[in-house]
C-alpha positions as CSV (number, residue, x, y, z in Angstrom):
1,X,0.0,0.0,0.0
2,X,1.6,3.6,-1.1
3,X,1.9,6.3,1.2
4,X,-1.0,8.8,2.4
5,X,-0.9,12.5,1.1
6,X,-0.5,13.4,5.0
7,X,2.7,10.7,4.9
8,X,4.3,12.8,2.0
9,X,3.4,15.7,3.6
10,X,5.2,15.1,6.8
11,X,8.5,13.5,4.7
12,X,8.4,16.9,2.9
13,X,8.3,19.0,5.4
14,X,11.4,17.1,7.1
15,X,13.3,17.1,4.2
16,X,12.7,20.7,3.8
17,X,13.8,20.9,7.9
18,X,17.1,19.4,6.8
19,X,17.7,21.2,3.9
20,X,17.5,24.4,6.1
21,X,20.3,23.1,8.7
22,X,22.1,21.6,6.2
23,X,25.4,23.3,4.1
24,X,26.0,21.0,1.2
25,X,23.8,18.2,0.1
26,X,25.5,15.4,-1.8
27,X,23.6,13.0,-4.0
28,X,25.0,9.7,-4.3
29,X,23.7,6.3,-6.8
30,X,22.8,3.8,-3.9
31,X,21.6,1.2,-6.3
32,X,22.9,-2.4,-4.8
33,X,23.6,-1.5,-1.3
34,X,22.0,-3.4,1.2
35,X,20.2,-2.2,5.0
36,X,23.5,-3.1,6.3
37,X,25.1,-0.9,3.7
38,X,23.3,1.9,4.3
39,X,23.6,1.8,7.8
40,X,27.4,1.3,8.0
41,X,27.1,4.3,5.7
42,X,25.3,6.4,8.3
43,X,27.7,5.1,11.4
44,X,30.0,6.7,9.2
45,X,28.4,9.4,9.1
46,X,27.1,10.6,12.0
47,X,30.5,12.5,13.1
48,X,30.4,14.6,10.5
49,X,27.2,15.6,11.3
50,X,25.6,14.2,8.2
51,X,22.4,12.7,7.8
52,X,22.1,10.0,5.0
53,X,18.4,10.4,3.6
54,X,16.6,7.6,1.4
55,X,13.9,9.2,0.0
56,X,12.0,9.2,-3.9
57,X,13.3,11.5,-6.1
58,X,10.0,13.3,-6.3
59,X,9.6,13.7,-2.9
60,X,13.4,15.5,-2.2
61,X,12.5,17.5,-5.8
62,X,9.1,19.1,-4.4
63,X,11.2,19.5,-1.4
64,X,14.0,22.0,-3.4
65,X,11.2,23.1,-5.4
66,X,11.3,27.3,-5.1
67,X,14.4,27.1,-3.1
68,X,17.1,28.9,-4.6
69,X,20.1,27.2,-2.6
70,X,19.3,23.5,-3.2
71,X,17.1,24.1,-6.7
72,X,20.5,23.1,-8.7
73,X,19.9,19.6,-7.1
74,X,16.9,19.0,-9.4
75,X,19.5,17.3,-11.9
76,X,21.3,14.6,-10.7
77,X,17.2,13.3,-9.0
78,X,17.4,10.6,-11.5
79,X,17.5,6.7,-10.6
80,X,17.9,5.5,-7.3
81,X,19.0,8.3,-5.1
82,X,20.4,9.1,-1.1
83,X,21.2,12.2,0.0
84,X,24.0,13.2,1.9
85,X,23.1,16.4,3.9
86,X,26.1,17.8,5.7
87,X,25.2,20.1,8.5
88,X,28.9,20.5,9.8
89,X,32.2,19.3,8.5
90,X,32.1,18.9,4.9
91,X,35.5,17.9,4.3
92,X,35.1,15.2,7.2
93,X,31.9,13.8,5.6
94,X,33.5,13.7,2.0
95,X,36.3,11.6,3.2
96,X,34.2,9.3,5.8
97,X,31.9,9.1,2.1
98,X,34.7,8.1,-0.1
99,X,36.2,5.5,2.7
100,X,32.7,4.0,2.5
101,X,32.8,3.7,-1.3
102,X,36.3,2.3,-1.5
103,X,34.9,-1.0,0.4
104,X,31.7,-1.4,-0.7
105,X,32.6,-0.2,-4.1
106,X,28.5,-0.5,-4.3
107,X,27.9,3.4,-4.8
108,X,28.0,6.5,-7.0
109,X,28.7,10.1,-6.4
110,X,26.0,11.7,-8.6
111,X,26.9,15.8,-7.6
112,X,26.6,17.5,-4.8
113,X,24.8,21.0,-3.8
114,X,26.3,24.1,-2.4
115,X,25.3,27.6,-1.7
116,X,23.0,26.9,-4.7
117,X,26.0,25.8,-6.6
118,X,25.8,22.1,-8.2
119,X,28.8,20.9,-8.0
120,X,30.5,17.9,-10.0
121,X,32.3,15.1,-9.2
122,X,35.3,16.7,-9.0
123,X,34.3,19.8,-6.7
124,X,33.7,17.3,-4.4
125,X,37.0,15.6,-4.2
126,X,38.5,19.1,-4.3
127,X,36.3,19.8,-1.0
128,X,37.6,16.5,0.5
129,X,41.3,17.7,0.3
130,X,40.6,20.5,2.4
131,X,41.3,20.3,6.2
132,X,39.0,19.2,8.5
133,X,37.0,21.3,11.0
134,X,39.4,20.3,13.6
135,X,42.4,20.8,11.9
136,X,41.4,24.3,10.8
137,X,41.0,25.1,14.5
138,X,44.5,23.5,15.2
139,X,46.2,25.6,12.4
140,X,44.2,28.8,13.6
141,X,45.5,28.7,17.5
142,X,48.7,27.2,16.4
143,X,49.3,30.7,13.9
144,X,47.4,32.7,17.5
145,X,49.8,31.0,19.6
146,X,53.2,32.2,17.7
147,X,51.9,35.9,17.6
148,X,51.4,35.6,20.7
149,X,54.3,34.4,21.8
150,X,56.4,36.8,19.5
151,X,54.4,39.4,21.2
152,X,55.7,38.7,24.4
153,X,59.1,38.2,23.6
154,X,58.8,42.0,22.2
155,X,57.2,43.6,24.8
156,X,59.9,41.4,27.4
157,X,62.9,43.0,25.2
158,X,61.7,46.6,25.3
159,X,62.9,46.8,29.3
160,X,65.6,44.5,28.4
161,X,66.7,46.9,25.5
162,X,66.4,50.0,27.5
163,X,68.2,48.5,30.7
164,X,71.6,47.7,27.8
165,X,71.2,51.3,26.9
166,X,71.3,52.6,30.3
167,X,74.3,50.3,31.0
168,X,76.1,51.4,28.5
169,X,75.5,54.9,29.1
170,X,76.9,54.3,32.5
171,X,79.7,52.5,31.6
172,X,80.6,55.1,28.8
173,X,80.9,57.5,31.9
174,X,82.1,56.0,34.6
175,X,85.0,55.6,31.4
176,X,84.7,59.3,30.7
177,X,85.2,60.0,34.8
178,X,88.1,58.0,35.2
179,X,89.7,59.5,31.8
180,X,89.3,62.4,32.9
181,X,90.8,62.3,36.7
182,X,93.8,60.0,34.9
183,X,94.6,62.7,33.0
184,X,94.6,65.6,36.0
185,X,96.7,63.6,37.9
């Protein structure tokens, strides 16, 4: 027995949810992959912060229908379609993806959606060479750390400087004195 109109409704209106917290959408060919597939898939996932949606085509197009930033996804809804809707680290779920096609080799990257971009097969990859989340973090307090640092080490060799100068200055007369009483004697 199909599905109520109330039943499409709801899955709409969730889609449409995720759509909204999502930032890229990624279509993938699922055709041959199993419960257990799919599941491994989304415990691969989850991390990331991705959600792995099985729904019909028609459903996820009404869903982008009027929506400028996932209306691009309107052509890869062909076949037998998931969607990969990645609410966090996009880099992350790209690679967490690509490890899951390399040993099921049962599934195709179709595209992918961004900022109402449609991106091909080889955006995506691009995007999964960029650093993680975490890394970006890492490299950011590492490059906060050093200014930091170099900061200090200035402000530290300011009083350091001056006390040299003073030294020197000292020294210079304390030279100058005893020049000069040498030389009245």
């Amino acid at each position: 027995m199909g599905r109520t109109r109330e039943g499409k409704n709801a899955i709409i209106t969730e889609l449409k949810q995720s759509l909204s917290e999502s930032q890229m959408a990624v279509v993938i060919d699922y055709k041959g992959l199993s419960v257990a597939d799919i599941t491994n898939l989304r415990r691969r996932l989850r991390p990331t912060g991705t959600v792995c949606k099985v729904t019909k085509n028609t459903l996820m197009g009404i869903a982008v229908d009027g929506d400028a930033n996932w209306q691009a996804m309107e052509e890869f809804l062909n076949g037998s379609s998931a969607f990969l809707l990645v609410k966090e680290d996009i880099s992350g779920a790209i690679k967490a993806y690509q490890e899951f096609q390399k040993a099921t080799k049962k599934s195709e990257l179709r595209g992918a959606v961004m900022e109402g971009r449609a991106l091909s097969q080889n955006d995506v990859k691009a995007l999964a060479d960029l650093p993680s989340k975490e890394q970006l973090i890492a490299q950011i307090a590492g490059a906060l750390n050093a200014v930091t640092a170099k900061i200090a080490i200035a402000i530290n060799e300011v009083p350091a400087s001056l006390a040299r100068g003073l030294q020197a200055v000292a020294d210079k007369d304390k030279e100058n004195t005893a020049a000069t009483e040498s030389e009245a004697a």
